[in-house]
DRENDO-343635 format. One record per atom (N, C-alpha, C, CB): residue number from 0; residue in one letter; x, y, z. Coordinates in steps of 0.1 Angstrom, whole numbers, plus 2048, in hexadecimal, padded with zeros to 3 digits. Glycine has a CB too. Layout:
(node NUM,'A',(X,Y,Z))
...
REM end
This chain:
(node 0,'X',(650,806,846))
(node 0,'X',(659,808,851))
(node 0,'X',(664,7FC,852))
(node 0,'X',(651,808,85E))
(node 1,'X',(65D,7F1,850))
(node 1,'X',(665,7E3,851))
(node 1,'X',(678,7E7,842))
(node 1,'X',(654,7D1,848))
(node 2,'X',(66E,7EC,839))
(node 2,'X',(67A,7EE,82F))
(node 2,'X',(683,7F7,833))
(node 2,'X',(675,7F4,821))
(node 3,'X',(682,803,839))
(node 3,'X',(685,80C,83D))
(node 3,'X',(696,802,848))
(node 3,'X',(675,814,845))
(node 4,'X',(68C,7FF,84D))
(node 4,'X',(696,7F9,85A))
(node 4,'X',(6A1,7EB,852))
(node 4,'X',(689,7F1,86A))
(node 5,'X',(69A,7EA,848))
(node 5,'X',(6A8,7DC,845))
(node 5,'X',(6B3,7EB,83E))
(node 5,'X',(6A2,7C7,834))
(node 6,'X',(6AE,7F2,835))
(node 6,'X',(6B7,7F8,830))
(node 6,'X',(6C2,7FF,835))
(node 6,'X',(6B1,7FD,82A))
(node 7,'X',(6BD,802,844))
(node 7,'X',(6C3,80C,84E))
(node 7,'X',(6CE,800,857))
(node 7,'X',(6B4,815,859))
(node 8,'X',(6C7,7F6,857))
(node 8,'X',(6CF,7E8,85A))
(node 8,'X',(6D8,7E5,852))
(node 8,'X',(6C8,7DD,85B))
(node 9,'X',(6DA,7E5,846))
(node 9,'X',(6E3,7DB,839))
(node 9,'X',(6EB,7E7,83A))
(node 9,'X',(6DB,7D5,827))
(node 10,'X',(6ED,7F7,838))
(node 10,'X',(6F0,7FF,839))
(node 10,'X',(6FC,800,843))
(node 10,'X',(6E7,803,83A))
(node 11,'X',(6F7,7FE,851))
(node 11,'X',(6FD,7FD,85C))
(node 11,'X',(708,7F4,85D))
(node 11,'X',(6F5,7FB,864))
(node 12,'X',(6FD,7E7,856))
(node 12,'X',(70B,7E0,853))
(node 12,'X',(714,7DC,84E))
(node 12,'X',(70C,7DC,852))
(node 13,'X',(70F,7E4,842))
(node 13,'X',(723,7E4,836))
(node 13,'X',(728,7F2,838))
(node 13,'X',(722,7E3,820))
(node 14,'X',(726,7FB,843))
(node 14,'X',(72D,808,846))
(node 14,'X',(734,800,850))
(node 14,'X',(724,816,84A))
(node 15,'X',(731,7F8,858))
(node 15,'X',(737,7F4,863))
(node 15,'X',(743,7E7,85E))
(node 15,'X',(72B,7EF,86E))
(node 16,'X',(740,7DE,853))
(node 16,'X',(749,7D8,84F))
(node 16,'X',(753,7D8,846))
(node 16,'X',(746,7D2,84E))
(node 17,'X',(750,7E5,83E))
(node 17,'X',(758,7EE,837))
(node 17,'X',(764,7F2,842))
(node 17,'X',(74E,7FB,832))
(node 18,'X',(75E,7F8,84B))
(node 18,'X',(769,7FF,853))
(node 18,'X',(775,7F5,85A))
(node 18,'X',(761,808,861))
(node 19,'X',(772,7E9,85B))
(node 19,'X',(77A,7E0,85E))
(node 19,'X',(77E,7D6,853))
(node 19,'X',(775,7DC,868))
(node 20,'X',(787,7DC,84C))
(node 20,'X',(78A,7D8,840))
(node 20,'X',(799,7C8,842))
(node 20,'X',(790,7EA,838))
(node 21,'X',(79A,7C8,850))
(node 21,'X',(79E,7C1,850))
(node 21,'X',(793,7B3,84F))
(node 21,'X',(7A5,7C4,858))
(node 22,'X',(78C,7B6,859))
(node 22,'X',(780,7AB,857))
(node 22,'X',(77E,7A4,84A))
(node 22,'X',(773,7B2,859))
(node 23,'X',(77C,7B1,842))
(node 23,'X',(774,7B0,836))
(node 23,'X',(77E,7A6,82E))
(node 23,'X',(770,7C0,82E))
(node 24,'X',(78A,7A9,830))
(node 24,'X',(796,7A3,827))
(node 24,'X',(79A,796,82B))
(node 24,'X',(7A3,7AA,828))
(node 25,'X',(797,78E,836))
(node 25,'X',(799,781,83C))
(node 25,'X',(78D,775,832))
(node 25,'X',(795,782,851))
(node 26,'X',(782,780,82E))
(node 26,'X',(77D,775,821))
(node 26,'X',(77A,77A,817))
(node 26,'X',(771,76D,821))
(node 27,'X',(782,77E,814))
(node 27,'X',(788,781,806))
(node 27,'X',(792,774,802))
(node 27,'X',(791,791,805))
(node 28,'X',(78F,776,7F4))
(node 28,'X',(795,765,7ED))
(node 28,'X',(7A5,76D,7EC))
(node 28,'X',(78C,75E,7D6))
(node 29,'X',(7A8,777,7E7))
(node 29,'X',(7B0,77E,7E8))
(node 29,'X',(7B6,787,7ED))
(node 29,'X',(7AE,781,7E4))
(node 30,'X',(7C1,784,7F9))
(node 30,'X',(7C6,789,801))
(node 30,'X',(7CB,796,7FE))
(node 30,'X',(7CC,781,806))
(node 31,'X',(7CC,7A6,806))
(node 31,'X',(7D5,7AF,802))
(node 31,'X',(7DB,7AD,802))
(node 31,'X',(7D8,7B7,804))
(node 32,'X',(7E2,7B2,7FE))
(node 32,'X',(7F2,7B1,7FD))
(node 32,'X',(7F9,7C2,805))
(node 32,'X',(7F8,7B1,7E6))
(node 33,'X',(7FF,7BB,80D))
(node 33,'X',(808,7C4,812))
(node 33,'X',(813,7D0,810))
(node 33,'X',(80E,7BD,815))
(node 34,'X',(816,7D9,814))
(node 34,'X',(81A,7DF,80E))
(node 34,'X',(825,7E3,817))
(node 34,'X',(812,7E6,809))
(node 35,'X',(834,7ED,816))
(node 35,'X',(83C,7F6,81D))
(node 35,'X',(834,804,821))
(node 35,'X',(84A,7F8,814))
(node 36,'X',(836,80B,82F))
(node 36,'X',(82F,814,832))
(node 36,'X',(838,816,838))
(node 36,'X',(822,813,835))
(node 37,'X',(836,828,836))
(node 37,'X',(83C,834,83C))
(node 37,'X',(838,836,846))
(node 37,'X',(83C,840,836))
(node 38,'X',(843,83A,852))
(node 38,'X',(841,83F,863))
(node 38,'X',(830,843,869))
(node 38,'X',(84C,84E,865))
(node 39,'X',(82E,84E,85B))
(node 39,'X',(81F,850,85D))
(node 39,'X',(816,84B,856))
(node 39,'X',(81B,85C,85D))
(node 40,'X',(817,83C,855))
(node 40,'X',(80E,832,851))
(node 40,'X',(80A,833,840))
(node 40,'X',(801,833,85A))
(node 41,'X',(810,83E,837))
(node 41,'X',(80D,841,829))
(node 41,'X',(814,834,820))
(node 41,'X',(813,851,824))
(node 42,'X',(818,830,81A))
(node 42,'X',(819,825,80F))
(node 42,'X',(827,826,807))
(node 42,'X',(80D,827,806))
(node 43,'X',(831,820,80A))
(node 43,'X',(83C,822,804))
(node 43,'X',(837,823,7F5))
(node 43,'X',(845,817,808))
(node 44,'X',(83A,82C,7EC))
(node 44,'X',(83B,82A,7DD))
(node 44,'X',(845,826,7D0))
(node 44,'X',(837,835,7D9))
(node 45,'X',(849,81E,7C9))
(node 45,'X',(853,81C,7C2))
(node 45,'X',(852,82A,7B7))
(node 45,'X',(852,80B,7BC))
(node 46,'X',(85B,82D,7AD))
(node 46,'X',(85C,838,7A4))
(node 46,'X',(850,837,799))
(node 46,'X',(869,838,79D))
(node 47,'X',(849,82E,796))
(node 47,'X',(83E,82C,790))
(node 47,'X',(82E,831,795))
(node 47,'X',(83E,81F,78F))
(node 48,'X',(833,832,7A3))
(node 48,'X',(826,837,7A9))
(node 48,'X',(81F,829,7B3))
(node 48,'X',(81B,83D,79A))
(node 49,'X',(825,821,7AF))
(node 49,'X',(81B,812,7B9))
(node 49,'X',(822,814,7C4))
(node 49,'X',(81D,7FF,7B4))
(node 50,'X',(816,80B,7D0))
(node 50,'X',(81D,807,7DA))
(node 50,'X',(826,7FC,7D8))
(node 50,'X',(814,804,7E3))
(node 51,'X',(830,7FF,7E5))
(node 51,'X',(83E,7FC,7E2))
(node 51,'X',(839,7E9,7EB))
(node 51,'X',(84E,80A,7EC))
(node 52,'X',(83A,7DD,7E4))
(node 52,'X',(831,7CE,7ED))
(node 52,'X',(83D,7CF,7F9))
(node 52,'X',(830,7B9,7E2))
(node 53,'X',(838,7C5,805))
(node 53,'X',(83D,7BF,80E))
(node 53,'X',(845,7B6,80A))
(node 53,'X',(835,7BB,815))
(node 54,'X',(851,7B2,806))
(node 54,'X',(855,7A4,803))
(node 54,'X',(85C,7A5,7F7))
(node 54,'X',(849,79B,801))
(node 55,'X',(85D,79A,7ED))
(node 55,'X',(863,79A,7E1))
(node 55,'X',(866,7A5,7D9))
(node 55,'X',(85D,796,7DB))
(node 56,'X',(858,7B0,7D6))
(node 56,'X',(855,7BA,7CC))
(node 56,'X',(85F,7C4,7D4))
(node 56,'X',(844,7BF,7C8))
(node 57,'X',(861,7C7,7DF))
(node 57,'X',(868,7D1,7E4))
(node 57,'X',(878,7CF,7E2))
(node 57,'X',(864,7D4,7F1))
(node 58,'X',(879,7C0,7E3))
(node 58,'X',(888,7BB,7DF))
(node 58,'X',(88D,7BC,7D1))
(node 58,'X',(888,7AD,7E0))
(node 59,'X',(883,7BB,7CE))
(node 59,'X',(88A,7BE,7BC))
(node 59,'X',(889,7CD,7B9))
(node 59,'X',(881,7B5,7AD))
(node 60,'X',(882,7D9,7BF))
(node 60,'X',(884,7E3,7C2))
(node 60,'X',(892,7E7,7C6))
(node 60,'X',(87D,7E4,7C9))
(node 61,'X',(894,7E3,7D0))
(node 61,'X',(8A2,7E5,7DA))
(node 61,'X',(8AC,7E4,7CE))
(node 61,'X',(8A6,7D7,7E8))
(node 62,'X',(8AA,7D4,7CB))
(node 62,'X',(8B6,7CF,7C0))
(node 62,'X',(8B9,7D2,7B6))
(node 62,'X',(8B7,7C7,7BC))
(node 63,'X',(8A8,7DA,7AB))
(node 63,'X',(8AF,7DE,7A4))
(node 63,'X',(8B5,7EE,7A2))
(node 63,'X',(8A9,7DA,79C))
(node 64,'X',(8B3,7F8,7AC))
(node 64,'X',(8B4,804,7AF))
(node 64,'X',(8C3,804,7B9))
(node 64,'X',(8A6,809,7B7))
(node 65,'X',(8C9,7F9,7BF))
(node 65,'X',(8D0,7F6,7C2))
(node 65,'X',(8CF,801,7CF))
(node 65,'X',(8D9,7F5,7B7))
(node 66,'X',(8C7,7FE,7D6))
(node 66,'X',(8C3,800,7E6))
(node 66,'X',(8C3,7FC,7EC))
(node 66,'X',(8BE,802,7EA))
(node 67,'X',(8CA,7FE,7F9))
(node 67,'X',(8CC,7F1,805))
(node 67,'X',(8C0,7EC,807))
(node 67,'X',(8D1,7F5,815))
(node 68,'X',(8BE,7E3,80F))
(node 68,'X',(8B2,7DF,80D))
(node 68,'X',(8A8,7E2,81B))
(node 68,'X',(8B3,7D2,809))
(node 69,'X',(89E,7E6,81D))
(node 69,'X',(897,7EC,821))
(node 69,'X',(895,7FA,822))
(node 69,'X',(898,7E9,828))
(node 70,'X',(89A,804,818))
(node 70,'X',(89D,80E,818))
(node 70,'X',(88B,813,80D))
(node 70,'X',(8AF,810,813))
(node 71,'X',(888,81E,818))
(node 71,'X',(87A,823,816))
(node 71,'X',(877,830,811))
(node 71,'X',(873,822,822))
(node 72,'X',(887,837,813))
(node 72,'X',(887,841,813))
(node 72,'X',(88F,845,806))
(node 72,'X',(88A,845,81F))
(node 73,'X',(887,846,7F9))
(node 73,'X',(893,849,7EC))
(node 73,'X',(88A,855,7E5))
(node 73,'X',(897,839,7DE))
(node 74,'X',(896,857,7DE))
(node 74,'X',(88F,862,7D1))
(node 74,'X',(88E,860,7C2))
(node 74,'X',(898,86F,7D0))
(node 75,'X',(885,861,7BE))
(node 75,'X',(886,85A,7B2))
(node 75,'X',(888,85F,7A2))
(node 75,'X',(87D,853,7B2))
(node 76,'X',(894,865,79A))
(node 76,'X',(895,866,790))
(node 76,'X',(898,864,785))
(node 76,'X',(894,868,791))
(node 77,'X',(88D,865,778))
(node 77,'X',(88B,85E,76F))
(node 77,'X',(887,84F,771))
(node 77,'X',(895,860,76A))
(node 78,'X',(87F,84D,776))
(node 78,'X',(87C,840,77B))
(node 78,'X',(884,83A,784))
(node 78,'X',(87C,839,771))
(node 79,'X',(88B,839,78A))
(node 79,'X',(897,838,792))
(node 79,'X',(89A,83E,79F))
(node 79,'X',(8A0,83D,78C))
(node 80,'X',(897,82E,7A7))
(node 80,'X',(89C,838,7B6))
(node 80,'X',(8A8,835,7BE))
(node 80,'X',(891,837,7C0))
(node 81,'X',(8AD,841,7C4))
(node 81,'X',(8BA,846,7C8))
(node 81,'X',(8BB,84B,7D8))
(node 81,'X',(8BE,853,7BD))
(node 82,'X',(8BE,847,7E1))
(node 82,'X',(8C2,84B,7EA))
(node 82,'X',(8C2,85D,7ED))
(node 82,'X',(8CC,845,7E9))
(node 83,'X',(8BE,862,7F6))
(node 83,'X',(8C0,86F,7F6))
(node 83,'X',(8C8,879,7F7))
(node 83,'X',(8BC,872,7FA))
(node 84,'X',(8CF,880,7EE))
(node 84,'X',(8E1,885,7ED))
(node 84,'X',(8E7,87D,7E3))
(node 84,'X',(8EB,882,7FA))
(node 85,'X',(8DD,870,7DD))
(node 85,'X',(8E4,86B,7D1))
(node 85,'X',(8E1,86A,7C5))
(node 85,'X',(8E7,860,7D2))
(node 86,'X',(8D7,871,7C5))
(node 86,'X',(8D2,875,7B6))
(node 86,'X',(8D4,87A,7AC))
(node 86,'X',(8CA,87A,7B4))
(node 87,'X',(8D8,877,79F))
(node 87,'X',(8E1,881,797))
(node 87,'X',(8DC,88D,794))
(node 87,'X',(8E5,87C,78A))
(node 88,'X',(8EA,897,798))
(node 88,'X',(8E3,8A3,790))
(node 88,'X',(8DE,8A8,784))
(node 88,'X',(8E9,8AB,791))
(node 89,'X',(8D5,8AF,782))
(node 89,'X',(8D1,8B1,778))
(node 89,'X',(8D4,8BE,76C))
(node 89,'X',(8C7,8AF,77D))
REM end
């Protein structure tokens, strides 16, 4: 019984600290890293498929795609992202 109950205990407790992943991330040696996020909370993506970072990595995004900057909303082709209405035809 005694086993029973730590398992049902340790259980409880990494379902419960899991779910607060912030928690979990304040000791971590390794901070997340941030990301740009869409109106409905999904994950900006660059044309590669990654999340698009908070900061630097989204700057050299902007710069080298030559996008104003903060702009979340592009299309991307051939690797390449373009404003929407500015994408070459194909």
């Amino acid at each position: 019984m005694k086993y029973l109950y730590k398992i049902v205990s340790v259980s409880t407790l990494i379902i419960f600290i899991t779910g607060c992943s912030d928690f979990v991330d304040s000791f971590s040696p390794i901070p997340r890293q941030k990301v740009l996020l869409h109106a409905d909370g999904s994950s900006v993506r660059d044309c590669q498929g990654a999340p698009l970072p908070d900061g630097g990595g989204a700057k050299e995004f902007w710069r080298s795609n030559n996008l104003p900057k903060g702009t979340i909303e592009f299309i991307c082709v051939d690797g390449k992202a373009f404003l929407p209405g500015q994408e070459p035809k194909r």
